[in-house]
N, C-alpha and C positions, 0 to 999 in steps of 0.2 A: 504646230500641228501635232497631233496626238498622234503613236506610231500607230502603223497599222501593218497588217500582212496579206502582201499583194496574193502569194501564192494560197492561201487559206482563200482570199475572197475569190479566187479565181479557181479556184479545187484544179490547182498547178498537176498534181501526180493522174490526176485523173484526164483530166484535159493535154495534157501534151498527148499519148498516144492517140488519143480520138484526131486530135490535128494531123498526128502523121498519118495515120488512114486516108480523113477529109483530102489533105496537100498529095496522098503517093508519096511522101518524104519521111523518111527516117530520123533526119535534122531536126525535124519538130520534136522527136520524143526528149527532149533536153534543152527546155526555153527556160525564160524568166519571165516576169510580169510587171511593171511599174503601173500606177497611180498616172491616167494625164490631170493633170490637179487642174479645174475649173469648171467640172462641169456640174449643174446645178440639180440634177433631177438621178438620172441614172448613171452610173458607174463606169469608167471607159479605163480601157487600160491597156499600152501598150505590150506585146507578148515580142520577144525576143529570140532566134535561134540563128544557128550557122547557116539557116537555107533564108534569115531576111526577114522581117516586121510584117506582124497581124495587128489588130485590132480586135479585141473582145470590150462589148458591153453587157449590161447585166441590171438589174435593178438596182437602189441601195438593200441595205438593210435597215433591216426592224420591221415594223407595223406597214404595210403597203394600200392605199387608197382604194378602192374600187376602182375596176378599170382602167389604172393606170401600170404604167411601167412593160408592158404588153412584149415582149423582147421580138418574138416570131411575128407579132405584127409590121415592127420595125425593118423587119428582116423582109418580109413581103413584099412591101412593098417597090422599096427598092431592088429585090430580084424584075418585079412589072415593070418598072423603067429602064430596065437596063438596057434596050435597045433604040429608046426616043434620045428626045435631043435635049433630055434632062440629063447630067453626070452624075453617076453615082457610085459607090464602090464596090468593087463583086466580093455578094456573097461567098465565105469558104464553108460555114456552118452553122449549123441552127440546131438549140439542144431544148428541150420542154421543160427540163430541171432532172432530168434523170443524172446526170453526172455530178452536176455541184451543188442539188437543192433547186433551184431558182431556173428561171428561162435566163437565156443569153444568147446572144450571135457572135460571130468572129466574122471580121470582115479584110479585106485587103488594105494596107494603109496607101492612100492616096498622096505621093508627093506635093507639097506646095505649100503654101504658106496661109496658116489660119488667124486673120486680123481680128487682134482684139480691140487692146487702147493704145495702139501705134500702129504706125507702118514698119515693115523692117526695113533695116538701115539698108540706102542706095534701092529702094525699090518703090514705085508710085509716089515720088517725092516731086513731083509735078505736078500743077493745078491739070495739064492733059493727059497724063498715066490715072490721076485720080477721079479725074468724072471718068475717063473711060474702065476703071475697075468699078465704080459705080451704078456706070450703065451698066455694064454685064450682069448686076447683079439683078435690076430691073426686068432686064430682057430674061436671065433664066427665070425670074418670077413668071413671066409670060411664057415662058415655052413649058413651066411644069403646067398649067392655069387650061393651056391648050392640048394637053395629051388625050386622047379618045381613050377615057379608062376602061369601057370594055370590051376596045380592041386589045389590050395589054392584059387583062385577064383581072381587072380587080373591079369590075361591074357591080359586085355586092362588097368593095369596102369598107363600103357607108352608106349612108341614105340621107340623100342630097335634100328631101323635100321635108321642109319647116327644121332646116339646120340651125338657122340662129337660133331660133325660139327653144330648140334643146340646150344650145350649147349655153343659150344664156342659164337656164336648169341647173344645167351642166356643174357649171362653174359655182354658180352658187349654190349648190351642194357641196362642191368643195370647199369655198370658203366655212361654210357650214361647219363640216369637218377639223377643217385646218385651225382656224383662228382662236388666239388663244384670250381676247378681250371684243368689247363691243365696237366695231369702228360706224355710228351715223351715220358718214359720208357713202361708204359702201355699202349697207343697212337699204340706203336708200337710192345711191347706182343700178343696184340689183333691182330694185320695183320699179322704176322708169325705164330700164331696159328692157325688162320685161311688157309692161305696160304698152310699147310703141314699137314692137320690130319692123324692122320694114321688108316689104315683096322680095322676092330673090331672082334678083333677072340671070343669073345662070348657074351652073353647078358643073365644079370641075372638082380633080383633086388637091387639095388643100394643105402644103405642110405642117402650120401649126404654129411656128417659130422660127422665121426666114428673118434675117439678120446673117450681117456677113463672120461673125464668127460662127456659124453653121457652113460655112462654106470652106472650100481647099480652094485659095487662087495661086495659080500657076506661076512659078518662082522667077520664070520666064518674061514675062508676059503678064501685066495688070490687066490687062480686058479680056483674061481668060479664065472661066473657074473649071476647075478638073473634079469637081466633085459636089456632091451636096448632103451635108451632113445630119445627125439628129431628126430623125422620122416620127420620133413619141406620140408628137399629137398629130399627125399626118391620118387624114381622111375624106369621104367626096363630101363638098358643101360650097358655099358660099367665097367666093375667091376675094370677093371685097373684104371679110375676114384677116385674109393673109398681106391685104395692101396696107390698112388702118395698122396692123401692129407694127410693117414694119416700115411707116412713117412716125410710131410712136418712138423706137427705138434708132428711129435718123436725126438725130440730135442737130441743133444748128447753131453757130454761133450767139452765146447768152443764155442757150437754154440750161436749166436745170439739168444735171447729170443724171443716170440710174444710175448707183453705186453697183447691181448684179452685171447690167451688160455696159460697161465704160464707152467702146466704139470709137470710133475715130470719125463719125461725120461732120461733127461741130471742127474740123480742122482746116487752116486757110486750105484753097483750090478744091474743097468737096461742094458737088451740087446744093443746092437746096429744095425742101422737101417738094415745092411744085416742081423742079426740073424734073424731080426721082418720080412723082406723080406722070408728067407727063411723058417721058418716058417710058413708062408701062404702059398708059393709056392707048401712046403709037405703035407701039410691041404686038399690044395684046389687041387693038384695034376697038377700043369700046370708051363707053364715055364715063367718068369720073363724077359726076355733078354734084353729087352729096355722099359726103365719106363719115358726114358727124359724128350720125351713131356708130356706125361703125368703130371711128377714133374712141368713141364714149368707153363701147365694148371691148377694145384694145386694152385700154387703161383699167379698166376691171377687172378682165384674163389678169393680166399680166401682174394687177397687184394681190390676188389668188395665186400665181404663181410663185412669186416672195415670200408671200405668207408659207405656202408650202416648202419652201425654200429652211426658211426660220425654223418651222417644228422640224425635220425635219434633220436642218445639222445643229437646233438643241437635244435633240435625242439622240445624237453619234451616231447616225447613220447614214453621213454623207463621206466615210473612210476616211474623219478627225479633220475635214475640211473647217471652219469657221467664217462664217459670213458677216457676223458683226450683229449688232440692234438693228433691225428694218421696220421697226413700225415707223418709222419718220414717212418712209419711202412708200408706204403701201397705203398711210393716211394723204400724201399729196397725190398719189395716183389714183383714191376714189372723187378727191375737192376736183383734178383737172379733169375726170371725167364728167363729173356732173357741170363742169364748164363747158366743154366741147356741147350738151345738150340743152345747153341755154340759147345755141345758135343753133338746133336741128328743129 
């Protein structure tokens, strides 16, 4: 990795007193900042002082997409949940860009443990610690899917009605953007998904990127999550959205890897993806019947996401992370979607 400087990205001299204002604590005026090294999009970083651990995010740098990287969006949202029975972590501060340049939030850092591509040692190493850290993750899908967003006060997050139909837009305008060759298979993902949306039988709020390394589980306790992480693409729309990706990203014994999210569900004693399906479907109490396109548009997002991934940290603006070659990854993730649509 390429060195980088945590306290430059984090405008360290400027930001500690604004923290010990935010906290009432004097402690803050004298932290530090480290890099958490893996995250793909926006910037996170732990902040250190004698009064105990924050979390600051931030965009990257360079060139910023439309629309993306939203910091006070982030921040929003998760202030509106902070009293349902979705976990999340308390906001300490919200900046527009007046102190370091850029928007950012600081948040509380949540205890627990964030699973990537293992379990940690002595914890969910059971076929029943393991479905039931699985389940929970279902079931919080279903209890954000169920919050009354404008009893919570985010009634105009979004606009639920003909959400796919933008979000397919959406996206492929990003790819648009981002891709730095022609890929057909996606070329043509993008017109058939467009071509065929389907009705939208309800509209809640929608994380965006629900996978359990977005999650804090309880170091305690596998069937409890204390937190839910990463809000970026969080907005109200289409919940089958947030089910299709993150069946795409529940890997099962045999399947192909994603080399960005590794995951631990292809490991003995994890559900398989109808258990995680029906599970949500009993949670959230609705019926599942066709996820196709859905699955189809999963695989599309998410290989937009790569791609964005790619320019991204070849332009040094992921703080000298490297992700490797992803066009393998982002051409079988347009061939498996235009397979998922050969059965819709």
């Amino acid at each position: 990795m390429s060195s980088i400087d945590p306290a430059a990205l984090t405008g360290l001299d400027r930001l500690a007193p604004a923290l010990a204002e935010a906290t009432e604590d004097d402690r803050w005026r004298s932290c530090t900042a480290e890099l958490i090294i893996g995250g793909k999009s926006n910037l996170t970083f732990t902040l250190r002082s004698d009064a105990g651990e924050l979390v600051l995010r931030r965009p990257p740098t360079g060139h910023l997409l439309p629309s993306a990287h939203d910091m006070a969006r982030e921040a929003r949202v998760q202030r509106g949940l902070a009293e349902t029975d979705v976990p999340v972590p308390r906001i300490v501060l919200v900046d527009e860009g007046d102190l370091i340049g850029v928007q950012f939030y600081v948040m509380e850092k949540v205890p627990g443990h964030v699973v990537r591509d293992r379990t940690p040692d002595g914890w969910a190493e059971t076929p029943e610690e393991r479905r039931a850290m699985s389940f929970a993750l279902a079931d919080t899908l279903a209890a954000l899917h169920a919050v009354d967003y404008d009893a919570v006060g985010l009634g105009d997050y979004g606009r639920p009605e003909g959400f796919m139909a933008r979000q397919v837009r959406r996206w492929s305008g990003q790819w648009d953007k981002s891709h730095t060759h022609e890929v057909p298979e996606m070329e043509e993902l993008a017109r058939r998904l467009a071509a065929d949306v389907p009705q939208q039988q309800r509209a809640t709020i929608v994380h965006g990127d629900f996978r359990t390394d977005n999650v804090v589980y309880d170091a305690g306790d596998p069937a409890r999550i204390n937190a839910v992480l990463d809000w970026e693409l969080s907005t109200l729309g289409d919940p089958m959205s947030d089910v299709a990706l993150l069946m795409l990203y529940w890997r099962e014994a045999g399947d192909d890897g994603l080399s960005l999210v590794p995951g631990v569900s292809h490991l003995p004693g994890f559900p398989t993806r109808a258990e995680m399906l029906d599970r949500y479907a009993t949670a959230a109490g609705v019926d599942l019947a066709d996820l196709t396109w859905y699955q189809a548009f999963a695989h599309f997002k998410f290989a937009v996401i790569v791609q964005g991934v790619a320019a991204r940290s070849k332009a040094g603006a992921m703080g000298g992370q490297d992700f490797g070659d992803l066009d393998d990854l982002v051409l079988r993730l347009g061939a498996e979607g235009l397979d998922h649509l050969k059965e819709h």
